[in-house]
N, C-alpha and C positions, 0 to 999 in steps of 0.2 A: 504493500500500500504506500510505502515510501514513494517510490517509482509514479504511480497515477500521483501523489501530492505533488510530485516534480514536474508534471504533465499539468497539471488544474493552472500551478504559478507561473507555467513558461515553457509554452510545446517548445520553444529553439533549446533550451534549457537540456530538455530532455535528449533534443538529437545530441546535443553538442557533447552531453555525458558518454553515449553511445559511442561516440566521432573517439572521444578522446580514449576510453578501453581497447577501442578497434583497433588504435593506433600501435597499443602496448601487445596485440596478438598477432600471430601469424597467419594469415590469408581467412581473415576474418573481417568481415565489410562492418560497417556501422548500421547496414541494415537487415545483415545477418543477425546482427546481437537485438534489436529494437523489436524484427520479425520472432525473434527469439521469446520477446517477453510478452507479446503481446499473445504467442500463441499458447505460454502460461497461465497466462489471465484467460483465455477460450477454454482452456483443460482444467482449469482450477476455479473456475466463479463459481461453480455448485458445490464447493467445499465452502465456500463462502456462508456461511447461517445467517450473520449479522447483515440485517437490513440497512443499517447505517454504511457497512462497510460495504455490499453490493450497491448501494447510490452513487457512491463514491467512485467507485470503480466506474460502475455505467457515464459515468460523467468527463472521467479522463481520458475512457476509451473515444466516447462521442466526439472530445476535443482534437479528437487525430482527425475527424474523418476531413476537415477543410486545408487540412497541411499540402494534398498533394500528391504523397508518396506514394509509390506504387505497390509498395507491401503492404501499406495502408490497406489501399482499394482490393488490390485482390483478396484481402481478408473482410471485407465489408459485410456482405452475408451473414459471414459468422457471429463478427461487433454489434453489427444489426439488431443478429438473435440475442445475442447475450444483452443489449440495453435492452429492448422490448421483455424479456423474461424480467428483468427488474421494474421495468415501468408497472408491467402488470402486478406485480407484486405489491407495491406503492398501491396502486387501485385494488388492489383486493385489501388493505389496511384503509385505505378509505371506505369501502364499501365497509367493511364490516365495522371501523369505531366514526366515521364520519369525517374525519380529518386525515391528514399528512401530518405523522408524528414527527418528521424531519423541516417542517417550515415553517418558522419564527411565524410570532402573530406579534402585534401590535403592544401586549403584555411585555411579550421578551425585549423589546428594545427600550421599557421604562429601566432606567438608570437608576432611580431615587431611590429604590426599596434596598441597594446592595449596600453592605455596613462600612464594608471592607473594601480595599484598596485590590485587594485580591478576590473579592467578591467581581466588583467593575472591571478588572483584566478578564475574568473569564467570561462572564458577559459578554461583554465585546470580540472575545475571541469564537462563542458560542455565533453569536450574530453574523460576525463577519465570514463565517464557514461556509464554504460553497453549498456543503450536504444543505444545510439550514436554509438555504436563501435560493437555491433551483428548484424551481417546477421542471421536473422530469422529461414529463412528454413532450411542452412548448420546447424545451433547450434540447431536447435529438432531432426534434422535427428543425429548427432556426440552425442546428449545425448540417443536416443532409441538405437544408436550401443554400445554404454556402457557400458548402462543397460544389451543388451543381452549378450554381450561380458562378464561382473561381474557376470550375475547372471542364466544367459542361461538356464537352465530346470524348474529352478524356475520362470521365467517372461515369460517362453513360453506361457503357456494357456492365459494370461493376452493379449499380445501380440497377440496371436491368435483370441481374443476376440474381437478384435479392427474392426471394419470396416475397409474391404480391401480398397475401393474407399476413404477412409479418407487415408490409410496411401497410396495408390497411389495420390493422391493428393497432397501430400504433397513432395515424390518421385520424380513427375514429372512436375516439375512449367509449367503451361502458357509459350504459345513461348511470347518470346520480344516484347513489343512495337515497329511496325514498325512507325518509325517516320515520320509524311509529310513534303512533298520537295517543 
């Protein structure tokens, strides 16, 4: 999860990590090591339990998809599936308690009630957290328009390639929790 925080605060960040190990191995690309981690993250996200920690994940993987790369793209499908698996999961948490236990309300950002100098640091750090502060679905769907929008005949096949019912899925949320009265 190191790794996606490095991605959330700075996708060149991340390559440039990659660039600089590559440099230290022998006949090893920096997109062999990058292809490397991300197809970690597609084999490993259903060990993932923690819902906080799969958001987090789906968020830094969505942050590749407008970079470019071609190891990116050809892995799209997969990245795809693995955000949409966690979006729905976000909506199956909202269907069942009504809310998005990861999205700051209006409460969390009152300042006045913390005692402590360390009460207001975490606060603020709780606030300022990506997990806390993305809606899910609008933030994959605003990073696949980007991608097309950056990089358009080159991410088409990739794009194309995706499961329609994955990206309708993701398109067309679940109607609302009706709530009982």
């Amino acid at each position: 999860l190191i790794f996606v925080r490095i991605i959330i605060s700075s996708t060149s960040d991340f390559f440039s990590l990659f660039e600089k190990v590559s440099n230290s191995l022998e006949n090893v690309t920096p997109e062999d090591l990058a292809g490397q981690f991300i197809d970690f993250v597609l084999s490993n996200i259903d060990n993932i339990s923690d819902p906080y920690k799969r958001k987090l994940s789906a968020i830094g993987m969505s942050m590749l998809f407008p970079t470019g790369n071609i190891f990116i793209f050809e892995r799209f499908p997969l990245l795809l599936n693995l955000c949409v698996d966690v979006v729905l999961d976000v909506d199956s948490s909202i269907s069942r308690f009504g809310f998005d236990f990861y999205l700051i309300t209006e409460d969390d950002t009152d300042f006045s009630l913390c005692k402590t100098e360390y009460e207001t640091q975490s606060k603020r750090l709780y606030v300022t957290n990506p997990v806390n502060n993305i809606q899910l679905r609008p933030f994959i769907l605003e990073k696949i328009e980007e991608t097309i929008h950056k990089h358009g005949e080159t991410f088409k096949p990739y794009y194309d390639s995706a499961d329609p019912l994955i990206i309708d899925q993701l398109r067309n949320p679940p109607d609302p929790p009706k709530m009982k009265q």
